[in-house]
C-alpha positions in Angstrom: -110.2 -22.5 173.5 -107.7 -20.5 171.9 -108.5 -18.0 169.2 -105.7 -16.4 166.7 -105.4 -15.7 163.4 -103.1 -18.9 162.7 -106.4 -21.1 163.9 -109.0 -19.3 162.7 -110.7 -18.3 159.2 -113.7 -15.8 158.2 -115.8 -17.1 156.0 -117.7 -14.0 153.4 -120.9 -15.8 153.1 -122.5 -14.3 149.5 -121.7 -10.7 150.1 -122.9 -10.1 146.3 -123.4 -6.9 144.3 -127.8 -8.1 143.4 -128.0 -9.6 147.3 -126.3 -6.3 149.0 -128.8 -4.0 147.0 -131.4 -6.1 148.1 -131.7 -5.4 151.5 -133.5 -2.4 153.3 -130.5 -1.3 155.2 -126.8 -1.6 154.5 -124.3 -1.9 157.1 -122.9 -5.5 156.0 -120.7 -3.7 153.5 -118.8 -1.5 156.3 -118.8 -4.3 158.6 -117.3 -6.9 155.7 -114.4 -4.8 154.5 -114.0 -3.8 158.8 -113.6 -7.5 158.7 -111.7 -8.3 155.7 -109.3 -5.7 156.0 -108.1 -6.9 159.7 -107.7 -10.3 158.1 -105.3 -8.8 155.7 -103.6 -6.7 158.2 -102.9 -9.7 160.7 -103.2 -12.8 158.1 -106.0 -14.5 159.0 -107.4 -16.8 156.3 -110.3 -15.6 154.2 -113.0 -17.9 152.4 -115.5 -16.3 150.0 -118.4 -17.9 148.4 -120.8 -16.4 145.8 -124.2 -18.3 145.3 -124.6 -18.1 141.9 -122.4 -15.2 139.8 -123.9 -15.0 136.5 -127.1 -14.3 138.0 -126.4 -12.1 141.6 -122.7 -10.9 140.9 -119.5 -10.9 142.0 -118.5 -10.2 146.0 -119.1 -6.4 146.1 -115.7 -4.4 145.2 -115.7 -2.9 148.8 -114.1 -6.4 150.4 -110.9 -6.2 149.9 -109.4 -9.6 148.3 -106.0 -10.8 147.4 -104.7 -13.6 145.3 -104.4 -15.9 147.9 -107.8 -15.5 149.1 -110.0 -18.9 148.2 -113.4 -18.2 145.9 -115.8 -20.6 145.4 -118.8 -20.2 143.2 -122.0 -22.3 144.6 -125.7 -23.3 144.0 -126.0 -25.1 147.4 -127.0 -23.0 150.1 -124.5 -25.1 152.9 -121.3 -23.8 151.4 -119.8 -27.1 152.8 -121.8 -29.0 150.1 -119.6 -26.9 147.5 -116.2 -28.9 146.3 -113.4 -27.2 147.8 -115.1 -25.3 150.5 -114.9 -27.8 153.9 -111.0 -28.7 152.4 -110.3 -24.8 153.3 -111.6 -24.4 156.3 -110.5 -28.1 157.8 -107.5 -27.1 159.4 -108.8 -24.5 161.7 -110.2 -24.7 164.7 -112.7 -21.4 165.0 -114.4 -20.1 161.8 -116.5 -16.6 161.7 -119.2 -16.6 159.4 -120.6 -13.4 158.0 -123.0 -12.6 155.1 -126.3 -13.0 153.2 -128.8 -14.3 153.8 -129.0 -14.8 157.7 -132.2 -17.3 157.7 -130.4 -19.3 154.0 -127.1 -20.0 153.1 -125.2 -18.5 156.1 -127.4 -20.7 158.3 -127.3 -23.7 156.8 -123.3 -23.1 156.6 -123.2 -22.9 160.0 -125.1 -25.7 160.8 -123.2 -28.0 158.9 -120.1 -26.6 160.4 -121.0 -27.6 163.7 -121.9 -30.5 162.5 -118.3 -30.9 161.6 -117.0 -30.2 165.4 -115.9 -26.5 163.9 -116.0 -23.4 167.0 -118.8 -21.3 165.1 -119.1 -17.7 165.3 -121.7 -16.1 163.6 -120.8 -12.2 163.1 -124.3 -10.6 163.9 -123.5 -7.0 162.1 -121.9 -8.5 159.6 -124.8 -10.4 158.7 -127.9 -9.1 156.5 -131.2 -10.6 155.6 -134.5 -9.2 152.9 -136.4 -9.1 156.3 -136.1 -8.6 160.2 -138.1 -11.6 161.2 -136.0 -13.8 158.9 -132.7 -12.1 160.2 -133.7 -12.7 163.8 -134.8 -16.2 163.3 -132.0 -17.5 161.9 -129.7 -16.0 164.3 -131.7 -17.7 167.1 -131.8 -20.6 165.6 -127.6 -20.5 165.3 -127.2 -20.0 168.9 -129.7 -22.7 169.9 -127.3 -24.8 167.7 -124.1 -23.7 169.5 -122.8 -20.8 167.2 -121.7 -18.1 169.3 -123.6 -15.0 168.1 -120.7 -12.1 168.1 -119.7 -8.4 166.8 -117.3 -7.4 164.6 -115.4 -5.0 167.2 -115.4 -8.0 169.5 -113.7 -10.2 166.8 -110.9 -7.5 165.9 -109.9 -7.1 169.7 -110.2 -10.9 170.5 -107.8 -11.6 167.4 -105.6 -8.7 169.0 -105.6 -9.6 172.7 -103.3 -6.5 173.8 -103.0 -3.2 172.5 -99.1 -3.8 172.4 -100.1 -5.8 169.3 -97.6 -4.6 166.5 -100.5 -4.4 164.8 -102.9 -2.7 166.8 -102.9 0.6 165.5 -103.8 -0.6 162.0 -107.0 -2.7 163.3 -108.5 -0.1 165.2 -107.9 2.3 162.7 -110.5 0.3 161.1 -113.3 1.0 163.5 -112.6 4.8 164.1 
């Protein structure tokens, strides 16, 4: 299985201002615009959805977005279940999830994606939940549904391949 950024889409899983302040500790906004900003540098699609804007926000300014990114505003918790969503994603092959919460909406996303026959990966530090036990649950539960459970850094170098990437200097810029 091939991974590149032609095949592959992130998907920013309700990485919202009321969610973000929410949780105990924050490292899902460094790890998000990490991710976000490699996407830009080396083109990979980027999907955001926000669970319900008027009351939790807007993504949080930190994640870089440009015009041709896709938003979708949702009340499901399986972003799939939200018109437009699956239609973005269909023509990849691997999609990374990250984003809030772990044990809610990005688990139920990711179930439904494998449901679909998608290549799952579930970006562990780039995921966040209220609590640990939640957090930890549905990361488990993920794997035991075939998501592969990941890390940022491992993403960036796996979209690189080679540090004779033209871009590889930009992306691990990122990270020092």
């Amino acid at each position: 299985m091939t991974i590149n950024e032609k095949n592959s889409a992130i998907l920013f899983i309700d990485i919202q201002e009321k969610l973000v302040q929410m949780l105990k500790k924050d490292k899902i906004t460094k790890k998000a615009y990490i991710l976000s900003e490699m996407a830009n540098i080396l083109g990979v699609e980027k999907i955001f959805t926000e669970q319900y804007p008027k009351g939790l926000g807007s993504t949080i300014d930190t994640i870089s977005k440009k015009e041709t990114d896709k938003v979708f505003e949702k009340t499901a918790f399986n972003a799939l279940e939200t018109e437009g969503v699956y239609d973005a994603l269909k023509e990849k092959e691997n999609i990374f999830v990250c984003g809030i919460e772990t044990h809610i909406c990005v688990y139920q996303t990711v179930k439904a994606l494998i449901e679909k026959g998608f290549n799952v990966y579930v970006i562990k530090d780039a995921c966040a939940s209220r609590e640990t036990d939640e957090f930890k649950a549905g990361i488990n539960l993920m794997e035991k549904l075939g998501a592969t459970i990941t890390t940022t850094e491992i993403v960036l170098f796996e979209l690189l391949k080679t540090s004779k990437h033209p871009q590889f200097k930009l992306v691990q810029a990122l990270i020092k």
